[in-house]
C-alpha positions in Angstrom: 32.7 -1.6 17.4 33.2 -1.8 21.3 36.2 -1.3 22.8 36.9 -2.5 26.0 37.0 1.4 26.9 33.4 1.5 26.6 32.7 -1.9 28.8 34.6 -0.5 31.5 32.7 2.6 30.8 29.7 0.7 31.1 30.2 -1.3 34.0 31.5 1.5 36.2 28.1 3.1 35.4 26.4 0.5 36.2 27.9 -0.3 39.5 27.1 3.8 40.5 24.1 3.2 39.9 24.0 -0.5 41.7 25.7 1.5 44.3 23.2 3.9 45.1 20.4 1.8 45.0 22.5 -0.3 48.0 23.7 2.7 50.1 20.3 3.7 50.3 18.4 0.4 51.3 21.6 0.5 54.2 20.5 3.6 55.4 16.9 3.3 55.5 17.9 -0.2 57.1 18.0 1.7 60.9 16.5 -0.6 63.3 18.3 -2.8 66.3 16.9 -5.6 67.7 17.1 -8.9 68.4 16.3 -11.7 65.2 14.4 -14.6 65.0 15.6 -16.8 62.0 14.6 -20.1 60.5 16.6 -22.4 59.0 14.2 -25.4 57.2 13.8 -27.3 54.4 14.9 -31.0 53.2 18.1 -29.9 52.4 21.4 -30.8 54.0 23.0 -27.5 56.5 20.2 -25.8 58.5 22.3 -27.0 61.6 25.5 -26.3 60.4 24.6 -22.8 59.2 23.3 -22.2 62.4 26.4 -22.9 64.1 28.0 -21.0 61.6 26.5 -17.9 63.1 27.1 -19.0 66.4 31.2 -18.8 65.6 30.2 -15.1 64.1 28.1 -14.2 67.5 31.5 -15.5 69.5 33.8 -13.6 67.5 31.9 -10.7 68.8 32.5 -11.6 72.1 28.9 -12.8 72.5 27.0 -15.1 75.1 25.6 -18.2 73.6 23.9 -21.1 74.7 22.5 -24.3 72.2 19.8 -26.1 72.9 19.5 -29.8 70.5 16.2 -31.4 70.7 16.1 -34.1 69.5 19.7 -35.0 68.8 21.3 -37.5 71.3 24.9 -37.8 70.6 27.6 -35.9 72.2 30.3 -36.6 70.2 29.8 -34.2 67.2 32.3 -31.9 65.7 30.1 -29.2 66.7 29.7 -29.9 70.5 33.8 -30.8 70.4 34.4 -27.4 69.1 32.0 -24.8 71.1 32.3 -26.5 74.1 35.9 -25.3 74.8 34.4 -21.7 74.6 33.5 -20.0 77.5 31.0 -18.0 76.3 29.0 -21.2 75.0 26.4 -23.5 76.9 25.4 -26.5 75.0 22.4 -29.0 76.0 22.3 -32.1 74.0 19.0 -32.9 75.3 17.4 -35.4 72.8 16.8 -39.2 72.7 17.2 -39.8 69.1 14.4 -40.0 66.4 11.2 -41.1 67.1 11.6 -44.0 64.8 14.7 -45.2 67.1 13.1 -44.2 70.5 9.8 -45.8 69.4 8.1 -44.5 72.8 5.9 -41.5 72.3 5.6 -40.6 76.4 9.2 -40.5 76.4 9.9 -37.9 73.9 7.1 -36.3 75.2 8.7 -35.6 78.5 12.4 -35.1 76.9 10.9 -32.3 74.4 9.2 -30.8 77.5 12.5 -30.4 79.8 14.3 -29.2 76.7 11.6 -26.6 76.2 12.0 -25.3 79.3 15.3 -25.0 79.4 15.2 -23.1 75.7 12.3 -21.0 77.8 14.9 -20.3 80.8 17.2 -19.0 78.2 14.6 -17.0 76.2 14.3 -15.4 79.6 18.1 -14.6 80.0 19.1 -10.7 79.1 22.7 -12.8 79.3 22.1 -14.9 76.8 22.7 -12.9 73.4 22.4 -15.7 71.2 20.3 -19.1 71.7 20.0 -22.1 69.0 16.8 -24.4 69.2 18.4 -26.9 67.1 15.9 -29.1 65.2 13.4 -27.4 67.2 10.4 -27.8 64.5 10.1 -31.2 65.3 8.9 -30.6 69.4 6.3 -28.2 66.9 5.5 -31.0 64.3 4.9 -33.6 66.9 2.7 -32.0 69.2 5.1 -31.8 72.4 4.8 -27.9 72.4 2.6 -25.6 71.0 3.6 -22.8 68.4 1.3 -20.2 71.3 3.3 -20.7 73.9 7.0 -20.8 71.7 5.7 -17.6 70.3 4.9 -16.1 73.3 8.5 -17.2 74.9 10.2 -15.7 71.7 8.5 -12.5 71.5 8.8 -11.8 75.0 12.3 -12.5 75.3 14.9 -9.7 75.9 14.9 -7.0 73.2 18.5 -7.5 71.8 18.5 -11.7 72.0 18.6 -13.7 68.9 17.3 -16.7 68.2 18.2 -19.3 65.5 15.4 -22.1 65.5 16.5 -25.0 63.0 14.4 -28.0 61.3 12.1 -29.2 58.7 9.2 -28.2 57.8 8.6 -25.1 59.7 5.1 -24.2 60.4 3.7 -21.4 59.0 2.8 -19.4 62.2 6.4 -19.2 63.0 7.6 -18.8 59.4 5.3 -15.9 59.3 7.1 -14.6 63.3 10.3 -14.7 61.9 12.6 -12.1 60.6 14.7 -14.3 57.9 14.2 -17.8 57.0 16.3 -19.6 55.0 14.6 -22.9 53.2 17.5 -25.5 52.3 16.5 -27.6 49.6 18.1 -31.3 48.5 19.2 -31.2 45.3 21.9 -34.5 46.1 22.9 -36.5 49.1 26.1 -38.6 49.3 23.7 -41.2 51.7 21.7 -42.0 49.0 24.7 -43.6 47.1 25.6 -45.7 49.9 28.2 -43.5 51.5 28.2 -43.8 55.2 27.7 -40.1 57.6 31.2 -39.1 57.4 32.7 -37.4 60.5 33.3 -33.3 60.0 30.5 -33.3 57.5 27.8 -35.1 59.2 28.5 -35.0 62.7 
């Protein structure tokens, strides 16, 4: 018969063992640099998670900047929030979807001047944290090309880290990255009718 003496037995072996296998992935873990991560997928949160680590990154009394393509409103949660923090510049720099802009030039030129504002950034030592937000779209579209937004991120100061968010990542800079994260939709209040709700949509 087991007693519970012998399941705590068990589980304190266990977790020595657990242990050990941990503490020693941590110290071989010795590298310091600057990360590239990639939040995609259909799934609700690549944004918000980004921002997420963006509250982290000022809570270490680091220098951020955002950088929305495609986005146009300016009265999110988000922007309301990081804007009162000095250590945060934010460019709302879209025009909306294409499906609501419905002029390809256009979003041409307003992906290009928020590219090179992201490139100005990637070019900052200042700057120890940058978000492209929905970034993989200026990729999926054509309005910049993954050579050059590789080029810009791997030449970019050795201790700056990048969060790029959006659907449907492309390969090449799923392949660059360091950690991706792919959200996937399992359930979406939207598709029951429920309108975007402010402080969980926007």
């Amino acid at each position: 018969m087991t007693t519970d003496s012998d399941k705590d037995t068990r589980h304190r072996q266990r977790m020595q063992r657990k242990k050990e296998v941990v503490d020693a992935a941590i110290d071989r873990a010795d590298v310091e640099r600057g990360l590239l991560l990639v939040n995609t997928g259909t799934g609700k949160g690549k944004s918000s998670a980004a921002f997420g680590v963006l509250a982290r990154a000022l809570g270490h009394g680091m220098r951020c900047a955002v950088v929305q393509f495609i986005k146009s409103r300016t009265d999110t949660g988000e922007e309301a929030f990081f804007t009162k923090h000095s250590d945060v510049t934010w460019h709302v720099m879209g025009d909306g979807f294409t499906w609501e802009t419905q002029d390809a030039d256009k979003d041409l030129k307003t992906a290009r001047a928020a590219w090179e504002q992201a490139k100005a950034y990637l070019a900052d030592d200042k700057v120890d944290l940058l978000v492209l937000d929905e970034f993989t779209y200026a990729l999926k579209f054509g309005w910049v090309t993954l050579e050059e937004v590789l080029a810009a991120v791997q030449a970019r100061p050795a201790m700056q880290h990048v969060i790029i968010t959006g659907r449907a990542a492309p390969d090449g800079l799923v392949e660059a990255a360091d950690t991706v994260t792919e959200m996937r939709l399992e359930k979406h209040a939207f598709h029951a009718g429920v309108k975007a709700m402010p402080g969980i949509e926007w």
